[in-house]
C-alpha positions, 0 to 999 in steps of 0.5 A: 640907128645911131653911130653908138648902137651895134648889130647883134645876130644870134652866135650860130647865124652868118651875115649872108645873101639870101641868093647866095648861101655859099658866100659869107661871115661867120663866127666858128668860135668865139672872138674869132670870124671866118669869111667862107665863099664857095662853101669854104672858109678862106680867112679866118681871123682869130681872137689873138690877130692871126689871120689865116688865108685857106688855114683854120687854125692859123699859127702866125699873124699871117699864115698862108696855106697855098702859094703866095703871089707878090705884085711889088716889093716885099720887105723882110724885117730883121732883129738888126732892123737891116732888113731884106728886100726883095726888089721888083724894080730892080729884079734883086734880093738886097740883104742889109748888113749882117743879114745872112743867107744861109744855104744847107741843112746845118746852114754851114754856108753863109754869105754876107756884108759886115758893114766892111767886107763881103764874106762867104764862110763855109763852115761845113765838113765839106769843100768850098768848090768854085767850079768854072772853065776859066775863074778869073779874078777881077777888079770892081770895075771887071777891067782889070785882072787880078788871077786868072785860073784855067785847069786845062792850061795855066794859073796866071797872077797880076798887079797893076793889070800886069801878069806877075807869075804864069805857070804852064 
């Protein structure tokens, strides 16, 4: 047998184990292979490149029927070449700019970087509701203060870290 020559086996045969009936590949339909264990497929791999994970008929390059696990980090890419990542290392989801999360059904709510400015847009019908005991404002560093909201008793305005206006 030289490097040139193939294995051939009859279109309606497997590549198994002679222990082990359960366990092998197979080809389920033309340019198409299927890897069954257990006596049931659990990757199929199509003549156009879809890989199906516990799918049959997978739709996409990678189409996994049952929950995915990660172990590291994953990158998402986008048409703006931005990307998304989620971190492992550093327990975050990093949004490149003009990458958006978009929350609700008619995804009405965005939030986002633009390369200059962080923005949330809400788009929708409703309010935009920032609920807390006390909403503070602050500065990047978080030491200096820039309003201050407290429904129960005041609203409270500063500059320079110096109260400017308080209602009661």
């Amino acid at each position: 047998w030289t490097s040139s020559e193939h294995i051939r086996i009859p279109d309606n045969n497997v590549f198994g184990f002679a222990t082990d009936t359960n366990t092998y590949i197979g080809r389920p339909a033309a340019d198409t292979i299927a890897f069954t264990h257990g006596g049931g497929e659990k990757v199929r791999i199509t003549s156009s490149g879809d890989v199906g994970i516990n799918s049959t008929a997978p739709a996409a390059k990678l189409d996994v029927n049952g929950t995915s696990q990660f172990q590291d980090d994953v990158t998402f890419q986008t048409a703006n070449s931005k990307n998304l990542v989620l971190d492992k290392s550093d327990n975050s989801l990093k949004f490149g700019d003009n990458v958006k999360a978009k929350l609700g059904d008619s995804q009405d709510l965005e939030i986002y970087h633009d390369s200059s400015h962080s923005v949330i847009k809400d788009a929708g019908t409703g309010m935009l509701k920032l609920l807390s005991t006390t909403l503070s404002i602050k500065n990047t560093a978080d030491n200096s203060n820039s309003a201050i909201f407290s429904p129960a008793s005041s609203v409270s305005f500063f500059h320079s870290g110096n109260k400017r206006f308080e209602t009661t």
